[in-house]
BAVEX-646181 format. One record per residue (C-alpha): residue number from 1; x, y, z. Coordinates in Angstrom, 2 decimals. Each point is the difference from the previous one (the first is absolute). Layout:
N
NUM, X, Y, Z
...
% end
This chain:
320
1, -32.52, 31.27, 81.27
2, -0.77, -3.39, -2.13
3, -4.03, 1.37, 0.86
4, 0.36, 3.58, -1.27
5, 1.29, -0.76, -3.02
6, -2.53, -2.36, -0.57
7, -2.87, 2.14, 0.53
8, 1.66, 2.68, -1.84
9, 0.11, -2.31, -3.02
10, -3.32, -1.55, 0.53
11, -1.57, 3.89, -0.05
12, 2.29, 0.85, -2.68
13, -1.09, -2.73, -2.15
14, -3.59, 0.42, 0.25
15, 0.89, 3.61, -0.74
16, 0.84, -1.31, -3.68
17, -2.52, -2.62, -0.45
18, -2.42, 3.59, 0.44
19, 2.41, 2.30, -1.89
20, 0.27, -2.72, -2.64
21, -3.81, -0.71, -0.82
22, -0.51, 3.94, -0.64
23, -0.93, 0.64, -3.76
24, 1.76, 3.93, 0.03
25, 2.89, 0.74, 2.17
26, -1.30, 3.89, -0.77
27, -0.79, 1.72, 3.07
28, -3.03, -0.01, 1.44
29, -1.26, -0.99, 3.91
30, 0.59, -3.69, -0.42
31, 3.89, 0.15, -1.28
32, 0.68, 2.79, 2.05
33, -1.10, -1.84, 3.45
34, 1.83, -2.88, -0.82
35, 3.05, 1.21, -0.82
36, 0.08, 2.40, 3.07
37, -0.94, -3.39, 1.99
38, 3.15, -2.01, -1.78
39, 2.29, 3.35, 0.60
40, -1.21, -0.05, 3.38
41, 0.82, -3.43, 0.10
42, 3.58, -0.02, -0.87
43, 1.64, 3.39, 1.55
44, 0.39, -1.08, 3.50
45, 3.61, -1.47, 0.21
46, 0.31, -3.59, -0.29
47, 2.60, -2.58, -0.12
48, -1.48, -2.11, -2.81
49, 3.03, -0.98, -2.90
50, -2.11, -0.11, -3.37
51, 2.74, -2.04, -1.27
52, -0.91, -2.75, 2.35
53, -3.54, -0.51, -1.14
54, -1.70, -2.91, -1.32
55, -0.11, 0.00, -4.10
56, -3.69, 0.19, 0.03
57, 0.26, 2.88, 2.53
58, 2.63, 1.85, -2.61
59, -2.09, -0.49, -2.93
60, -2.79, 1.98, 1.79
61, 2.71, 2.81, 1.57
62, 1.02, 0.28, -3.83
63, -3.42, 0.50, -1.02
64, -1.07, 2.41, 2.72
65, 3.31, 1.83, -1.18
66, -1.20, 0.35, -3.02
67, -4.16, 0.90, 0.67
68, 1.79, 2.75, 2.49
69, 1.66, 1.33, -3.14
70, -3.31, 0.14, -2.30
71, -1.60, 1.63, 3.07
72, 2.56, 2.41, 0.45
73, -0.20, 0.77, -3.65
74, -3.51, 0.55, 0.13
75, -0.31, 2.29, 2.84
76, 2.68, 2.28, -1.45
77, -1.31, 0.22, -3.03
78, -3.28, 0.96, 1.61
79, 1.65, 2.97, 2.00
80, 2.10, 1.35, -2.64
81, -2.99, 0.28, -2.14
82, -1.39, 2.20, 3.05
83, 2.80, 2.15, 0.50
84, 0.40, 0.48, -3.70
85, -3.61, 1.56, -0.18
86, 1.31, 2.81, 2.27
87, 1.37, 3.14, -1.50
88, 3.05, -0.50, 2.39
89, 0.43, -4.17, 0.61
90, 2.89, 0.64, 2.31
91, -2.42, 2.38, 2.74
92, -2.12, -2.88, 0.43
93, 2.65, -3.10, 0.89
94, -1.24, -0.83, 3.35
95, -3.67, -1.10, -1.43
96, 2.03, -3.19, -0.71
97, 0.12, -2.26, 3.23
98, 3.59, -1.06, 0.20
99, 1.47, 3.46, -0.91
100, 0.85, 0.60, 3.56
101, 2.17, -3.48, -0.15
102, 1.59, 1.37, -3.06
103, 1.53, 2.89, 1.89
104, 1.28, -1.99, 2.56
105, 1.65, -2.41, -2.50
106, 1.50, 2.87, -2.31
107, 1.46, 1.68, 3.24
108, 0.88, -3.33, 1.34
109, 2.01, -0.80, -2.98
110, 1.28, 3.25, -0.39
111, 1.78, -0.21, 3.17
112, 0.89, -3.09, -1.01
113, 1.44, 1.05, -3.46
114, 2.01, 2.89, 1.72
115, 1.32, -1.86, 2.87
116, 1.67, -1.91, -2.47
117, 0.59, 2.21, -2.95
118, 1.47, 3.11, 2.02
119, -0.97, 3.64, -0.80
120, -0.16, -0.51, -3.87
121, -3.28, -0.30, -1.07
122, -0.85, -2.11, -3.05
123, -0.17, 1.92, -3.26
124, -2.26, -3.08, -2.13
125, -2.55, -2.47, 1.89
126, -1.66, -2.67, -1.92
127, -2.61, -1.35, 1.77
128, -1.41, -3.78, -1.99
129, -3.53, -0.64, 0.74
130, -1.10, 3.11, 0.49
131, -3.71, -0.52, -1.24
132, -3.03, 2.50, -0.20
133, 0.18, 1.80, 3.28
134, 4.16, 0.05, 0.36
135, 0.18, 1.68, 4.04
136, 2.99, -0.76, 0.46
137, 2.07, 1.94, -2.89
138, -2.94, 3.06, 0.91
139, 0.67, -0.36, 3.60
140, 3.91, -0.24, -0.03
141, 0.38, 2.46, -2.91
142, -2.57, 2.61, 1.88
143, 1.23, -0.29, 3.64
144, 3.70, -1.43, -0.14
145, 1.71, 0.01, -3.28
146, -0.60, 3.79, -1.54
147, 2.24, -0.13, -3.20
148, -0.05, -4.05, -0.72
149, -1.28, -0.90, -2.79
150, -2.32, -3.33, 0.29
151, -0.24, -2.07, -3.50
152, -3.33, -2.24, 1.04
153, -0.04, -3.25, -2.29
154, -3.45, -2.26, 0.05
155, -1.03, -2.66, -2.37
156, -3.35, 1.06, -0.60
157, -0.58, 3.05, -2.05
158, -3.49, 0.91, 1.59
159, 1.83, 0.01, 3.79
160, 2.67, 2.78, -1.67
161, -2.49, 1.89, -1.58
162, -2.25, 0.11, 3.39
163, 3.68, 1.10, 1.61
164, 0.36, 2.77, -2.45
165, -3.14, 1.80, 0.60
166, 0.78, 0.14, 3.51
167, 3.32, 2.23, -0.55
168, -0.75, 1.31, -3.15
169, -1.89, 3.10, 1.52
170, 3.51, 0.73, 2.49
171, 2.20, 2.10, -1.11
172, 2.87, -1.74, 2.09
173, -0.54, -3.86, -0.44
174, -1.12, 0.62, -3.67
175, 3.45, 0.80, -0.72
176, 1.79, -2.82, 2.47
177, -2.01, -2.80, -0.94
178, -0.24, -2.34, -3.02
179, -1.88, -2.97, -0.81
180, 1.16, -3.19, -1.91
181, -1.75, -2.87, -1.40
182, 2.08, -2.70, 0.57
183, 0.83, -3.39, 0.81
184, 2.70, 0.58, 2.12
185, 1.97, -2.87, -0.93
186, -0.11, 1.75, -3.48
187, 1.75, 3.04, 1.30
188, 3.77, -0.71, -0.34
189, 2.88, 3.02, -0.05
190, -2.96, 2.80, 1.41
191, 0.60, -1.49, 3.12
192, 3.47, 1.06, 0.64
193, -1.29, 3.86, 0.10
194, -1.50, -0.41, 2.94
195, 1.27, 0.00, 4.10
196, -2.82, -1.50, 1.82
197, -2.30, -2.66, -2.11
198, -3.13, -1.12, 2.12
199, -1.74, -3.25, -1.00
200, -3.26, 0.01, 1.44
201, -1.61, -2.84, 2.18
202, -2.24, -1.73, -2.35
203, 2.68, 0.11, -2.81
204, 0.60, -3.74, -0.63
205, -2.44, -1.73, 2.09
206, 2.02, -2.75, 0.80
207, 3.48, -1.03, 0.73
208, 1.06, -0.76, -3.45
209, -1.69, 3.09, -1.51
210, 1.35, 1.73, 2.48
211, 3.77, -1.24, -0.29
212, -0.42, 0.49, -3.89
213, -0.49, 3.92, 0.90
214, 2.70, 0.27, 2.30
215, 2.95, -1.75, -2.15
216, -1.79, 2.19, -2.73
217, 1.10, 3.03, 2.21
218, 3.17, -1.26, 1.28
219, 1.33, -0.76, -3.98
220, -1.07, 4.05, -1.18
221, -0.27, 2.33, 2.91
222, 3.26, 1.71, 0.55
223, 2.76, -0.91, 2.65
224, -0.52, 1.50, 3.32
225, -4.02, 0.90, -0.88
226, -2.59, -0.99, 3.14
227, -2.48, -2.26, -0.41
228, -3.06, 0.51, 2.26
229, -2.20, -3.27, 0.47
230, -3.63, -0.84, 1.73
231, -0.19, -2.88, 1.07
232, -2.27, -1.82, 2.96
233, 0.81, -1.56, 3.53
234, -2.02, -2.37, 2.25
235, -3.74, -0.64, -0.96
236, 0.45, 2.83, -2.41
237, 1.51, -1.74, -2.18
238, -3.71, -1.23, -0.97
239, -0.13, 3.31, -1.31
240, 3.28, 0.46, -2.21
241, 2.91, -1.74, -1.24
242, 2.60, -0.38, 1.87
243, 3.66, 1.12, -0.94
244, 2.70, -1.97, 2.19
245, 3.54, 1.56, 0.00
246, 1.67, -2.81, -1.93
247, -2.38, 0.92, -2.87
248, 1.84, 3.30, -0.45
249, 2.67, -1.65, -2.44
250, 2.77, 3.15, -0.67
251, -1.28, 2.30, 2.62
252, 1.47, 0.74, 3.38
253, -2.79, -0.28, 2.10
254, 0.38, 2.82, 2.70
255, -3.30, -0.29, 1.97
256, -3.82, -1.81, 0.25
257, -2.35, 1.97, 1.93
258, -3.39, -2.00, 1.78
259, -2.91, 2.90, 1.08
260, -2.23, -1.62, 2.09
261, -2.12, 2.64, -0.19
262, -2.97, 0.65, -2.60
263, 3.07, 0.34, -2.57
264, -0.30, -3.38, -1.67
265, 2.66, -0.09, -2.03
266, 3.84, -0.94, 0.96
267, 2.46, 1.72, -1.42
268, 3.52, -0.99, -1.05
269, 2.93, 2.33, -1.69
270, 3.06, -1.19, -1.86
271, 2.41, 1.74, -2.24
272, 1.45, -2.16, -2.84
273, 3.41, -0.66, 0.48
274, 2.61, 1.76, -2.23
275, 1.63, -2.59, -2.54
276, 3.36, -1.08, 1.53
277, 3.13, -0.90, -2.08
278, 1.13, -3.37, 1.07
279, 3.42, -0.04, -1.40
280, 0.60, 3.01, -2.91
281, 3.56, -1.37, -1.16
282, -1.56, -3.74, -1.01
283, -2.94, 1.60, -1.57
284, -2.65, -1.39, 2.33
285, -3.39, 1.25, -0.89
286, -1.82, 2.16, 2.95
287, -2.16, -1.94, 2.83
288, -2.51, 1.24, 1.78
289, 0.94, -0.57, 3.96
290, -1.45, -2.48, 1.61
291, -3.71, 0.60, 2.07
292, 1.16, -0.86, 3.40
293, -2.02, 1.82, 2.98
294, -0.45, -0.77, 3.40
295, -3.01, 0.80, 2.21
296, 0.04, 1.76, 3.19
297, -3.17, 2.52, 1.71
298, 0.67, 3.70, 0.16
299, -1.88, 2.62, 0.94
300, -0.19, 2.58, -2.07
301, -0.98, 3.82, 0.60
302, -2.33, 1.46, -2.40
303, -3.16, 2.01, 0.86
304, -2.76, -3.00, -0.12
305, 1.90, -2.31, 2.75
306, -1.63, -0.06, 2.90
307, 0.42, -3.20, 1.19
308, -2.40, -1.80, -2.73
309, 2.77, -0.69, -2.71
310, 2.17, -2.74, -0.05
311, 2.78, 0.22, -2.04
312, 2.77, -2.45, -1.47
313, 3.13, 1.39, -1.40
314, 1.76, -1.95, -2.30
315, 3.46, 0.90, -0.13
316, 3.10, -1.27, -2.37
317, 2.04, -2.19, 1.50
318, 3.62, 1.78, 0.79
319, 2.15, -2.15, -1.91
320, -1.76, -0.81, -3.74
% end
């Protein structure tokens, strides 16, 4: 076990001394053959706790983090700037490589999202993060979610502009999206429109930019509204941040899903907890309940389990 680990950190660290000495994370042959080589790297299961690494070996997980990001940037920029040369953007999704993992996550999470929000669908989605080539409002609102409406909020006004063009042209998504450039930690009472807020996986790049984020979301987004997380698990966590339940300060957290599969991403869904009167006749002011969860392994039956899912529920504990 000790010798697995250690390989996979020896090969993952050369991985960034390469990634690291490139002058352009833009794609070309080079970044694109090392990054498939550190994917490859980290997506078969492994037991490896980040948490447990060496300093030295953090500061260069924290980096990678971060180059992945840039990279990521880059190479959806580069596609959305091909699709939005085509008189219809949306005919031409599958020219980007991973669009075949973006259906399985949307339908994955989906599932996920009705399992635990029943039969009504939601009527408002924000999705934060949602960059130049945003698949997974296109792919949810085109395939699963036929009347939501998906308000898409990005930092950088060049990655919403790219997003436009790609719906503009549809006379369906035109109308059900919208694009915001915003910090999201500057958008305060908005939040409480929506039902389901997604906060993307590079969103806060590490634990305390992520945390800021969440408590961001858990002060404005309205009581009973999901939260839908990525996070990482095992030597993907190399990749992306990790979000642990005890981060999710205010929110019941209902489940955390680990694909094993060419899905990288974990996912985990809460739903903010509704404020609770401790004691109306004294005056008490309103708590949030307490964040207590307890883990236990369940399957669960959705369309993509076959065997090559593992999957954690996290469940409140009966008696709060």
């Amino acid at each position: 076990m000790v010798c697995q680990e250690e390989v996979l950190i020896s090969k993952v660290c050369e991985l960034y001394s390469e990634i690291a000495s490139l002058e352009s994370l833009k794609p070309c042959k080079n970044v694109d053959t090392l990054f498939t080589e550190l994917v490859l790297t980290c997506i078969p299961p492994s037991p490896i706790d980040v948490t447990k690494l060496s300093k030295n070996l953090q500061e260069i997980r924290s980096n990678l983090i971060r180059l992945c990001g840039i990279a990521e940037g880059h190479l959806e920029h580069h596609y959305s700037a091909i699709l939005g040369s085509y008189d219809n953007p949306l005919h031409h999704l599958h020219i980007f490589p991973y669009y075949k993992n973006y259906l399985k996550l949307a339908l994955l999470e989906f599932t996920i999202l009705s399992q635990h929000c029943g039969p009504q669908l939601p009527n408002k989605i924000a999705f934060v993060g949602s960059g130049p080539l945003p698949l997974t409002s296109i792919v949810l609102a085109s395939n699963h979610l036929p009347s939501t409406t998906f308000h898409n909020y990005d930092i950088d006004s060049s990655a919403n502009s790219s997003a436009m063009r790609l719906v503009s042209g549809d006379p369906d998504l035109s109308k059900r999206m919208a694009f915001h450039t915003n910090d999201i930690l500057d958008v305060t009472s908005c939040l409480e429109e929506f039902d389901v807020v997604y906060l993307a996986a590079l969103v806060g790049m590490d634990k305390e930019e992520k945390n800021r984020m969440i408590d961001h979301l858990s002060k404005y987004m309205a009581p009973g509204a999901v939260l839908m997380l990525r996070s990482a698990h095992g030597a993907r966590a190399f990749l992306y941040p990790v979000v642990e339940p005890c981060d999710l300060r205010g929110f019941e957290v209902l489940s955390v899903f680990h694909p094993t599969d060419e899905v990288i991403n974990s996912l985990v869904i809460a739903r903010k907890y509704p404020l609770s009167v401790v004691d109306q006749q004294q005056g008490l002011a309103s708590m949030i309940l307490p964040n207590k969860c307890s883990d236990e392994i369940q399957a669960f039956n959705h369309p993509l389990n076959h065997g090559n899912i593992i999957i954690e529920e996290l469940t409140l504990d009966d008696q709060l």
